[in-house]
C-alpha positions, -999 to 999 in steps of 0.1 A, spaced: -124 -161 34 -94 -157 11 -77 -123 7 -60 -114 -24 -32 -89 -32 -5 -77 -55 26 -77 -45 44 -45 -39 77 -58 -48 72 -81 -78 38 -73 -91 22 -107 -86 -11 -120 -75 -11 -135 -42 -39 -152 -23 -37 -159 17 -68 -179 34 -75 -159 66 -55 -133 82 -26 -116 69 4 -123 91 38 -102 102 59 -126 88 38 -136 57 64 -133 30 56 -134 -11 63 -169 -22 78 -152 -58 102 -125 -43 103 -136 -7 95 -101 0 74 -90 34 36 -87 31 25 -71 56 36 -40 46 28 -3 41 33 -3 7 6 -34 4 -20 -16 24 -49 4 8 -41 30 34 -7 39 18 -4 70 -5 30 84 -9 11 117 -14 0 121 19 20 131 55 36 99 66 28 85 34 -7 69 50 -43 82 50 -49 64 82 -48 97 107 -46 74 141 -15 50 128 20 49 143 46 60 122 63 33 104 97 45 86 104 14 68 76 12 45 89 -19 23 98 -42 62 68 -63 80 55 -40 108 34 -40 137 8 -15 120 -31 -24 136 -45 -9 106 -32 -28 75 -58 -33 49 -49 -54 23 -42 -33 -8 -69 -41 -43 -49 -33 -78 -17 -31 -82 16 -8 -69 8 16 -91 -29 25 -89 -29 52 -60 5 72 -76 -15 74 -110 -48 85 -92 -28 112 -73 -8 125 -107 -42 127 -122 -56 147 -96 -26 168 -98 -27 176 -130 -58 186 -132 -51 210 -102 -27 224 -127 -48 229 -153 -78 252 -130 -49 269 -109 -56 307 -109 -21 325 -117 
């Protein structure tokens, strides 16, 4: 089954037959893959920028990693920051003064 991605660093499609690796590295940027910052469990919103409660923490959210719970991230770089300001704002808006 192939799994497809965009990558954190350079924004580009990429498509990887099988398993995601720890030293899988973009063929545009050379940049690591498995990553935080390519994993649909990564939200710079949240406490140790991940949703997954049970992960280690990983400081080095751009370096490959050791993390058991990478998911491959759908969209791209972008798409959980907008969801979050979105939500924010309309926090904002309903906030009792």
């Amino acid at each position: 089954m192939d799994t497809k991605l965009v990558c954190f660093s350079c924004n580009k499609e990429l498509t990887f037959t099988g398993l995601i690796g720890r030293r899988e590295e973009c063929p545009h940027c050379r940049a690591d893959v498995h990553v935080c910052k390519n994993c649909e469990h990564y939200d710079s919103k949240v406490y140790n920028e991940c949703r997954e409660t049970q992960a280690d923490v990983v400081r080095e959210k751009d370096r490959a990693n050791f993390c058991d719970y990478f998911s491959p991230r759908k969209g791209g770089p972008g798409t959980i920051d907008k969801a979050a300001a979105l939500r924010a704002a309309a926090e904002a808006l309903f906030k009792k003064s």
